[in-house]
Residue frames relative to the residue before (quaternion, step in Angstrom):
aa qw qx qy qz dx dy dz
X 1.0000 0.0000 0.0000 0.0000 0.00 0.00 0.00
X 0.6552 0.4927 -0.1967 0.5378 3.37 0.95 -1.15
X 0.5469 0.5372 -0.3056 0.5648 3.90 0.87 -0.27
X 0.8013 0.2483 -0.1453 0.5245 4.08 0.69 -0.75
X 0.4611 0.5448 -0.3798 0.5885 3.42 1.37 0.50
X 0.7717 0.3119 -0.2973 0.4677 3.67 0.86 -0.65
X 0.4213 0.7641 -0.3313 0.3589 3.39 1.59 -0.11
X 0.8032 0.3924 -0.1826 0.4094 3.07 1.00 -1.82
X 0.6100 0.6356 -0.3066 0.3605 3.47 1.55 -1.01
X 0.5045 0.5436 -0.4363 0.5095 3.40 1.83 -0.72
X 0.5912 0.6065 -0.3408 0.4080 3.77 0.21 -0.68
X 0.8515 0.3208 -0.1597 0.3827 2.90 0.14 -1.00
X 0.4314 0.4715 -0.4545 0.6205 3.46 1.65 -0.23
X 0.5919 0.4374 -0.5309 0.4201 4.33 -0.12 -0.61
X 0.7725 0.4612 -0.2883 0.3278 3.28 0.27 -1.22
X 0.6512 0.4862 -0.3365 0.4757 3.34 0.85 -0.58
X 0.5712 0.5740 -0.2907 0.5097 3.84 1.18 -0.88
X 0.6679 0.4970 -0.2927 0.4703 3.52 1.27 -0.89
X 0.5369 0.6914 -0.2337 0.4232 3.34 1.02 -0.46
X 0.5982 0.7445 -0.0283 0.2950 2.92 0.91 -1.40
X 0.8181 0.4512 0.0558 0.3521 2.41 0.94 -2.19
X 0.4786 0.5771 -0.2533 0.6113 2.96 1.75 -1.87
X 0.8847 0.2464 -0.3561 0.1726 3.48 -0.41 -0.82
X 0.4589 0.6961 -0.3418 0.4336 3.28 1.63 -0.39
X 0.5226 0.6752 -0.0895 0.5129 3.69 1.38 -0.54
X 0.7839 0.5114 -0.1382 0.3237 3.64 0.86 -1.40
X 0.4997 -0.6366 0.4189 0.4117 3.46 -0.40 0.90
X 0.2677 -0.7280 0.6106 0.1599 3.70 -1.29 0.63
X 0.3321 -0.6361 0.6073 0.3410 3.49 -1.08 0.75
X 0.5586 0.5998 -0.4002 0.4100 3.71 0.53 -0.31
X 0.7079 0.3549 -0.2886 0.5381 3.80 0.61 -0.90
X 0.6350 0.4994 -0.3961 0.4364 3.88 0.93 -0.38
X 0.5981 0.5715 -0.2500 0.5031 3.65 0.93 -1.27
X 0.7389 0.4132 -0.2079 0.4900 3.64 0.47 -0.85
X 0.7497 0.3148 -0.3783 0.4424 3.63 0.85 -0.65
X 0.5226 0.5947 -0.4037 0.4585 3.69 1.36 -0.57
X 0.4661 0.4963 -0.3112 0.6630 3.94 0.73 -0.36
X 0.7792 0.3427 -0.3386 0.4009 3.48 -0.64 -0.87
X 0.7799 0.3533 -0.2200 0.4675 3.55 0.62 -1.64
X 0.3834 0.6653 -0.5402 0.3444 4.07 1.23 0.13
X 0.7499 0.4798 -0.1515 0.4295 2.81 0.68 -2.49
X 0.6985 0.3992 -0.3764 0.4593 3.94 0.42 -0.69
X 0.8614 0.3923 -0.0844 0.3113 3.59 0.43 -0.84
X 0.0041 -0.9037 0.4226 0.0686 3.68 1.69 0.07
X 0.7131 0.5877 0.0124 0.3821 3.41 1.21 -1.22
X 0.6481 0.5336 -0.2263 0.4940 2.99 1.95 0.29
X 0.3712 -0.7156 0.3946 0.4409 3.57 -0.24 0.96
X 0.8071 -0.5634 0.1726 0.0366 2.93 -2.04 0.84
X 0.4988 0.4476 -0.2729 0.6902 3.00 2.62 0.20
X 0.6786 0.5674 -0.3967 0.2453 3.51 0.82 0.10
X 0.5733 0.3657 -0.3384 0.6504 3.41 1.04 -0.27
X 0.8143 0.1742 -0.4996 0.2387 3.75 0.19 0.71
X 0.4178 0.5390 -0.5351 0.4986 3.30 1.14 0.93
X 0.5503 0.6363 -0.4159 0.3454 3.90 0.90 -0.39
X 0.7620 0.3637 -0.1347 0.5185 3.00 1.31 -1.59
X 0.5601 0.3838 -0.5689 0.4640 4.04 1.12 -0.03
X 0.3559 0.6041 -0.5309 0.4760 4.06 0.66 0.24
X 0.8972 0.1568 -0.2857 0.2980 3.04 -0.59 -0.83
X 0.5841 0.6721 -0.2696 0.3668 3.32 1.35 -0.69
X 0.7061 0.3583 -0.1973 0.5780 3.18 1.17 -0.71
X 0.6742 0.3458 -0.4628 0.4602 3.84 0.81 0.50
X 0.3563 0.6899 -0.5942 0.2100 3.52 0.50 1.11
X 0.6202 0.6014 -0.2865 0.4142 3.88 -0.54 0.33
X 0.1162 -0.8453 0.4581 0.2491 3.51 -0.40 0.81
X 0.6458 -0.5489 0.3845 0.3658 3.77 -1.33 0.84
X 0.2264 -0.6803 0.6262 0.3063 3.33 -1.20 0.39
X 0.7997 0.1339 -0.1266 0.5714 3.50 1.11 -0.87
X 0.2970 -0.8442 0.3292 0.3013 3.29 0.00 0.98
X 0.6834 0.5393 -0.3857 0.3055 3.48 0.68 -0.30
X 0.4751 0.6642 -0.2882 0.5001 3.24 1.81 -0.61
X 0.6317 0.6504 -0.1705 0.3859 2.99 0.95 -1.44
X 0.6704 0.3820 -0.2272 0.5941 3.50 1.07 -1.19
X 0.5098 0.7172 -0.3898 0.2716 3.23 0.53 -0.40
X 0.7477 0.3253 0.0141 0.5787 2.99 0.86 -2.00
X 0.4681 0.6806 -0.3280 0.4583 3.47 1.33 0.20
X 0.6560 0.2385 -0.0694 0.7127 3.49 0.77 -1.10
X 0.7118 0.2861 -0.4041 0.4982 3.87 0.02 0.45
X 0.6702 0.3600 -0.4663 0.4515 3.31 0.93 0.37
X 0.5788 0.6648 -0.1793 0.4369 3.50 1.49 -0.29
X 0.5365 0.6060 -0.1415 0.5700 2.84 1.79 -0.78
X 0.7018 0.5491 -0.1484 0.4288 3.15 0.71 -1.69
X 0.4871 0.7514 -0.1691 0.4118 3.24 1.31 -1.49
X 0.8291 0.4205 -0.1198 0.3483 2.92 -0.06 -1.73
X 0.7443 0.4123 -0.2388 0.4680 3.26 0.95 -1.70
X 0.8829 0.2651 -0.2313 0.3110 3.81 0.79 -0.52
X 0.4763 0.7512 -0.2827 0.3589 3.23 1.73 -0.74
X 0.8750 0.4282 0.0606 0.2177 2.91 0.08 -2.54
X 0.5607 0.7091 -0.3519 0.2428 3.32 1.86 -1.00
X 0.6278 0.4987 -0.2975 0.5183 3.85 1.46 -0.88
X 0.6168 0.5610 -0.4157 0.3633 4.02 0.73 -0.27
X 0.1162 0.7060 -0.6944 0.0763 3.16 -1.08 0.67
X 0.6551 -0.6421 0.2989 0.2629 3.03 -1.07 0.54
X 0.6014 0.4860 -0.3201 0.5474 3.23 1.12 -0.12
X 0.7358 0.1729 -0.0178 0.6545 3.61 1.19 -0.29
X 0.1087 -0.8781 0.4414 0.1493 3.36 0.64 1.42
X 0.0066 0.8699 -0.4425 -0.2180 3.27 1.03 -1.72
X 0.2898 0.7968 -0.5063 0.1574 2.79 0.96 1.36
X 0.2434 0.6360 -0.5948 0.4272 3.70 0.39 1.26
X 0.8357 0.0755 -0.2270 0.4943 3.29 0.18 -0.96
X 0.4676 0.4933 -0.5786 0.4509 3.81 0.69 0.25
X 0.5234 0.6404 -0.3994 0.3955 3.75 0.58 -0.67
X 0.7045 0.6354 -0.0855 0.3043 3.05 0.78 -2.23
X 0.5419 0.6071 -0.0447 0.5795 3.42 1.54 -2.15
X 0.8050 0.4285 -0.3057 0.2738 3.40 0.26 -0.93
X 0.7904 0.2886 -0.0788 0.5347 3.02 1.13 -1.97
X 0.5498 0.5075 -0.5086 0.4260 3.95 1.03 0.71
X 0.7912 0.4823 -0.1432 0.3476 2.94 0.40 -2.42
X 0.8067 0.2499 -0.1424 0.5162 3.66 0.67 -1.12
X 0.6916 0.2982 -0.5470 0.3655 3.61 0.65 0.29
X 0.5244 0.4966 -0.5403 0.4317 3.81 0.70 0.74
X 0.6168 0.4843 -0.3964 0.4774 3.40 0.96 -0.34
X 0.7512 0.3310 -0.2813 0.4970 3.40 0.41 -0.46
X 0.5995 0.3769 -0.4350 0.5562 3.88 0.14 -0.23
X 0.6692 0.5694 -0.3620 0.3113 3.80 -0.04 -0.05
């Protein structure tokens, strides 16, 4: 009995560690919304897709790799992804970073982990 009690608690610690991880990883509408703002107000003079591909960059390289090549992998294919479907409605003056948020951590991280 005492042998399938320590089973499940192991489980449930992975799972929870898994958790963890995935989210610790996830793009943030907050870090996108804040750098698109930031890079408006500093940068006026940039066309109108550049400060939001600057800021899905940086946003989306938070987390450290466990395997790095994997890692790049799903890096640049979420970046990729990103770009072509996420980012095209954002502008800075209208970030929308709900559904860029939304786009990022549904649409392109099943496409890419797969």
């Amino acid at each position: 009995m005492e042998g399938k009690n320590m089973k499940m608690i192991s489980l449930m610690v992975i799972v929870m560690l898994g958790m963890f991880v995935g989210r610790s990883s996830a793009f943030s509408k907050d870090c996108f919304v804040g750098c698109l703002t930031t890079c408006a107000v500093t940068h006026p003079d940039l066309h109108m897709l550049e400060c939001p591909f600057t800021c899905l960059k940086k946003c989306l390289s938070g987390g450290a790799p466990a395997n790095k090549i994997k890692s790049l992998g799903v890096h640049y294919c979420n970046l990729g992804c990103a770009t072509a479907n996420c980012i095209n409605k954002s502008t800075p003056q209208n970030p929308r970073g709900d559904q860029v948020e939304h786009c990022v951590n549904s649409y392109c991280a099943k496409k890419c982990t797969n």
